[in-house]
C-alpha positions as CSV (number, residue, x, y, z in Angstrom):
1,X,72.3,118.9,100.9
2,X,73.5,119.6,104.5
3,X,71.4,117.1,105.9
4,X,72.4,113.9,107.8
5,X,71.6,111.0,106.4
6,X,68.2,109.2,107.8
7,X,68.5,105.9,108.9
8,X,66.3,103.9,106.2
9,X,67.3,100.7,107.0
10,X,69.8,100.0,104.5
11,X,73.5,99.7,103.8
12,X,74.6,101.9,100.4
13,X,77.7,101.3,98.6
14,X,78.8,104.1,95.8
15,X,81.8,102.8,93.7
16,X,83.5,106.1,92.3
17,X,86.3,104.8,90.9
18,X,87.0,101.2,89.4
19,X,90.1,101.3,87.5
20,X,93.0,100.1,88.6
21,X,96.9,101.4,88.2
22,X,96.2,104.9,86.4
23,X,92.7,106.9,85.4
24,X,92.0,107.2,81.5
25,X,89.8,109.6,80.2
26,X,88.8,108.4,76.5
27,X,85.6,107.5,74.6
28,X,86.6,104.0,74.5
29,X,86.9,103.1,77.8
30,X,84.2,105.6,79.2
31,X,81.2,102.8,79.6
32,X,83.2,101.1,83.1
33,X,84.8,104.4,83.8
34,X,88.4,105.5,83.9
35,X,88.5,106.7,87.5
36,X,90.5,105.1,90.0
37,X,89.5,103.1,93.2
38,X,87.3,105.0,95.4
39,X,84.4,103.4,96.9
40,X,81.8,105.8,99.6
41,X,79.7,103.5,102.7
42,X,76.6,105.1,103.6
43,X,76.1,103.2,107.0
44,X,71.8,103.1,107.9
45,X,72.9,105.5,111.0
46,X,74.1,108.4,108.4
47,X,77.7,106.9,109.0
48,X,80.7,107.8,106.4
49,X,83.0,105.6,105.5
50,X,85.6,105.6,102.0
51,X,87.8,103.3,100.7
52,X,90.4,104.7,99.3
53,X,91.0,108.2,97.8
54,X,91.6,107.5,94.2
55,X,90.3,109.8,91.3
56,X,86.7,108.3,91.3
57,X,86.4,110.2,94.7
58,X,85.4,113.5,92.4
59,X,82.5,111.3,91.9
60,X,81.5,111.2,95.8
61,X,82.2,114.6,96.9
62,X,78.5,115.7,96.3
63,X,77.0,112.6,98.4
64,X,80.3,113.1,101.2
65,X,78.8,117.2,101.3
66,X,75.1,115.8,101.6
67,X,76.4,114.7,105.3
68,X,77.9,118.0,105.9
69,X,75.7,117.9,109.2
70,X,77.3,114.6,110.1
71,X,80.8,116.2,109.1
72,X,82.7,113.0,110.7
73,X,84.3,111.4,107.1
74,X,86.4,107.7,107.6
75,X,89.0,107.3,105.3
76,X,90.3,103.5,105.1
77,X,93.2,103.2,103.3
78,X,94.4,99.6,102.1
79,X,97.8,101.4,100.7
80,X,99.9,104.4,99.8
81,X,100.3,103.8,96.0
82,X,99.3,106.6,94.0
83,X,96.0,105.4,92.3
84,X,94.7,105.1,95.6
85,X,95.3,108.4,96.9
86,X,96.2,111.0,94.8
87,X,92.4,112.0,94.7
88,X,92.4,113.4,98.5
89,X,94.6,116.5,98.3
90,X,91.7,118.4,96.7
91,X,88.5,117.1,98.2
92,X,86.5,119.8,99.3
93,X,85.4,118.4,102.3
94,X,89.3,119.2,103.5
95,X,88.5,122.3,102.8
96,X,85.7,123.4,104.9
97,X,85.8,124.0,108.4
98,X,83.8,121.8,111.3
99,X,84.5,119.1,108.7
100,X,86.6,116.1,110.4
101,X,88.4,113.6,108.5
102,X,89.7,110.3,110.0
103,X,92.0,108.3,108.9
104,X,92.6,105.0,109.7
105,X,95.7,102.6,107.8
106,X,98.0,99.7,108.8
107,X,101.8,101.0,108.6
108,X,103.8,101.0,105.5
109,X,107.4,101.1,105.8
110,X,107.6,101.9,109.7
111,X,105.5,104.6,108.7
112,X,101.7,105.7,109.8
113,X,99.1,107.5,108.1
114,X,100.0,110.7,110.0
115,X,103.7,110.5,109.1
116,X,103.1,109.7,105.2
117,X,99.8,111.7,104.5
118,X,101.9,115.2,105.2
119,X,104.4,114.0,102.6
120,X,101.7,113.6,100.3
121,X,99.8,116.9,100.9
122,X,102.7,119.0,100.7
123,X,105.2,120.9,98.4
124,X,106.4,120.1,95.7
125,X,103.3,118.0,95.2
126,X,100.8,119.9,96.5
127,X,100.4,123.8,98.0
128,X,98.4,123.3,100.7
129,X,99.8,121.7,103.6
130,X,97.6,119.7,105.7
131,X,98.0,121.8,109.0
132,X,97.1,124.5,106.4
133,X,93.5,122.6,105.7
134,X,90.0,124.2,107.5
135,X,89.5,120.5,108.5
136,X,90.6,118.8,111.3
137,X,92.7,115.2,110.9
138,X,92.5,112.1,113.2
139,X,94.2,109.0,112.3
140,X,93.8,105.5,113.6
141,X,97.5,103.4,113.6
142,X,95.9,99.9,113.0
143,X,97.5,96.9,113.6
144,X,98.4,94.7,110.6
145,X,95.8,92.1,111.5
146,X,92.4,93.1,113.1
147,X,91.6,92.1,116.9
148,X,89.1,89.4,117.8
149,X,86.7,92.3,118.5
150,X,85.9,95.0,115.3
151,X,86.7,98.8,115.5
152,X,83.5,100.8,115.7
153,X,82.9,103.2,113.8
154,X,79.1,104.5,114.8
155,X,76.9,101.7,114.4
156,X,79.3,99.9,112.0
157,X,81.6,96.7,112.7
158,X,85.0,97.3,110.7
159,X,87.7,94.6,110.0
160,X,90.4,93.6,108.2
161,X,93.6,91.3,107.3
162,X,96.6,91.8,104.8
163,X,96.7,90.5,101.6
164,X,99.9,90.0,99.4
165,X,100.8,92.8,97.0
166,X,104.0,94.7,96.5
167,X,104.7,97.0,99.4
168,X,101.4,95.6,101.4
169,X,97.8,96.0,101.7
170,X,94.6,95.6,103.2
171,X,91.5,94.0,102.8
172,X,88.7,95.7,104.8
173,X,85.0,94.6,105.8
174,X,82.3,96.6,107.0
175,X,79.3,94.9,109.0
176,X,76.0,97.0,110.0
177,X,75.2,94.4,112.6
178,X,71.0,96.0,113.2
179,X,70.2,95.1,109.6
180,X,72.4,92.3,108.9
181,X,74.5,94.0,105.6
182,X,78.0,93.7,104.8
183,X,81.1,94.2,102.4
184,X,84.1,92.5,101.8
185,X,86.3,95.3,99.8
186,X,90.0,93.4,98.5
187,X,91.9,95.3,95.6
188,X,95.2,95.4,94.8
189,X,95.6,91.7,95.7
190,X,97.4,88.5,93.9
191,X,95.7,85.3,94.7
192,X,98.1,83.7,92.1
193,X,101.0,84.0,94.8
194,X,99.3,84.7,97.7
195,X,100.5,82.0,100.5
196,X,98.3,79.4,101.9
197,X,97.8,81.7,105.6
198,X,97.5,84.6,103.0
199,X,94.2,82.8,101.3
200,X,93.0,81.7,104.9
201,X,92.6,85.1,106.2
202,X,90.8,86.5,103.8
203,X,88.6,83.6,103.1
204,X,88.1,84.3,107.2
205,X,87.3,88.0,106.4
206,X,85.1,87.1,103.8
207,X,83.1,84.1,106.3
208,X,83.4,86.2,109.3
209,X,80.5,86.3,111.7
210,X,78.8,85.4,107.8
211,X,78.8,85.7,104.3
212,X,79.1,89.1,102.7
213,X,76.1,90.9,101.5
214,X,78.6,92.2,98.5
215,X,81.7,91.1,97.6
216,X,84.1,93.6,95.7
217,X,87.4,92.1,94.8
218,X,90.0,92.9,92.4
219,X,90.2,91.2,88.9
220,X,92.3,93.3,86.9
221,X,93.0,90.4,84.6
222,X,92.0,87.1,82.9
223,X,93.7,84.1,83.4
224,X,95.1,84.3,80.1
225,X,96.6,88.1,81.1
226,X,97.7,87.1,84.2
227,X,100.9,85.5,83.1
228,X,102.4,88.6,81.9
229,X,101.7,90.4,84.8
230,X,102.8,87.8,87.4
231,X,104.4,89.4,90.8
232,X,102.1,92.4,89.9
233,X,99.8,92.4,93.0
234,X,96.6,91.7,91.3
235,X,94.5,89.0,90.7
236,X,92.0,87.5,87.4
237,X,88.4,87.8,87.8
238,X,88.4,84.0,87.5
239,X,90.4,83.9,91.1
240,X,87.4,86.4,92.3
241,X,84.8,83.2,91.4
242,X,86.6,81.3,93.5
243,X,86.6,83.3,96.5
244,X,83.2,84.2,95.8
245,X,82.0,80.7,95.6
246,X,84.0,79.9,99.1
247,X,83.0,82.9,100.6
248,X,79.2,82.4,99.7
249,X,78.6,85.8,98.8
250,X,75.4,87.5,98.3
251,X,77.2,89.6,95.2
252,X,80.4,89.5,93.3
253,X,80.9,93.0,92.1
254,X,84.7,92.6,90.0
255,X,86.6,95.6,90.0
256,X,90.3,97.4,89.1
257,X,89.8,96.8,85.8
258,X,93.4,97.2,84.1
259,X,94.2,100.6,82.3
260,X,94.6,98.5,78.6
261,X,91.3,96.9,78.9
262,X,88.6,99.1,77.0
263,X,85.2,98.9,77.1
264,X,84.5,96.1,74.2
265,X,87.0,93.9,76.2
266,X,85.3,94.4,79.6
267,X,82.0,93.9,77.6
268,X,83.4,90.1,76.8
269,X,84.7,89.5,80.1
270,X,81.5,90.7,82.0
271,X,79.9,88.2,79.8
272,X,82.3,85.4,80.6
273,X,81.9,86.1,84.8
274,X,78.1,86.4,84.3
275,X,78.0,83.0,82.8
276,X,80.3,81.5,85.5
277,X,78.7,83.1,87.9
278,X,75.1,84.6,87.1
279,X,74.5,87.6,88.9
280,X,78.3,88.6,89.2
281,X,79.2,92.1,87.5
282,X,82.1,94.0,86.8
283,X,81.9,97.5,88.2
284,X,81.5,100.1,86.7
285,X,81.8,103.8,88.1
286,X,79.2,106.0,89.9
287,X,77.6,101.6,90.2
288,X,75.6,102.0,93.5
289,X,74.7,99.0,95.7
290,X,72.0,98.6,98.8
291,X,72.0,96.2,100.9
């Protein structure tokens, strides 16, 4: 605790939350996890990095305090709606002075991270406002697509393309170029409507300098749910083969599993994507990945 992370050479990948649309807390749904989509990047350097701030981010705040002396937390956000946030107001780490936060997001509505995040963190939805928080804020405005060259964050390579869902949102991949690991991370997306230059660009992300290490896609659905929920912004695990298979990921880790799916129903589909793809998983929360 209150250590910076050594470099050991490796890329770690802690899903805290994998369940898409709202959490659920009940005994039959408890063995994938009813948290939503948080997901912590421990970069080989001691570098930070989350995906989204969704419930399952209770679940990281005791590795995002182990780096308390590398107090410098990235916050990627691939959109505003509510599942993928509502877990940030009371992390801890915003909550301790020294500690920095930054946040980096593609506009939604006109807007940028540091125009919607005080709406957020503010009355009537929350008491603390963030000018109120021991922490300090940066924010990165990013632009919709990512430039030929990657952001930077430490020794990590960071890009990223939109995808189609209600409202927008984007995909994100992280490259640690000294050991050779990387993560394609795409939730909330709909490959069932998503445009021909849609499916390009995130077949690039996913090819882009090489195939992904791990692969974590949304697959709220089967292809047999799917029709119901058409024009939702998500996709069936089937679609994440596909791309998988394109993409030649090292790993297909399937994730936003929908709130009406329990546990003996995730059980069946985990054992449909492991025979299409053996090796492929659903995820599952506090599931932890090296690369």
């Amino acid at each position: 605790m209150g250590r910076r992370l050594e470099p050991d050479g490796e890329m770690k990948i802690i899903l805290g939350g994998v369940r898409g649309t709202s959490c659920i807390a009940h005994s039959d749904w408890m063995a994938y996890g009813g948290e939503t989509t948080s997901i912590l990047i421990e970069g080989d350097a001691g570098e930070r990095v989350l995906l989204d701030a969704g419930t399952g981010i209770r679940r990281l705040g005791r590795r995002i305090d182990a780096g308390a002396a590398c107090p410098e937390l990235l916050l990627l956000v691939t959109h505003y709606h509510l599942d993928h946030v509502m877990g940030l107001p009371p992390l801890p780490l915003l909550y301790r002075g020294g500690a920095k936060l930054i946040v980096g997001s593609v506009r939604r509505n006109g807007l940028s991270a540091r125009e919607i995040l005080p709406r957020l963190m503010a009355q009537p939805f929350w008491p603390v406002r963030m000018e109120d928080m021991a922490a300090s804020f940066e924010f990165l405005d990013l632009p919709a697509e990512a430039a030929v060259r990657p952001h930077r964050f430490g020794t990590l390579e960071i890009r990223w393309c939109p995808v189609c869902h209600p409202g927008g949102c984007t995909a994100y991949r992280i490259d640690a170029p000294a050991t050779g690991a990387s993560l394609v991370f795409a939730t909330d997306f709909e490959w069932g409507r998503s445009s021909a230059a849609e499916k390009e660009m995130l077949l690039r992300l996913c090819r882009e300098p090489g195939p992904p290490g791990a692969l974590v896609l949304d697959g709220q659905y089967t292809r047999r749910q799917y029709p119901e929920f058409a024009g939702w912004g998500h996709s069936a695990w089937e679609d994440d083969v596909e791309i998988a298979r394109a993409a030649g990921a090292g790993l297909l880790v399937v994730t936003h599993h929908g709130p009406q799916n329990h546990d003996r129903l995730l059980a069946t589909i985990e054992a449909e994507l492991t025979r299409e793809m053996p090796g492929a998983r659903l995820g599952r929360d506090g599931m932890e990945i090296a690369l």
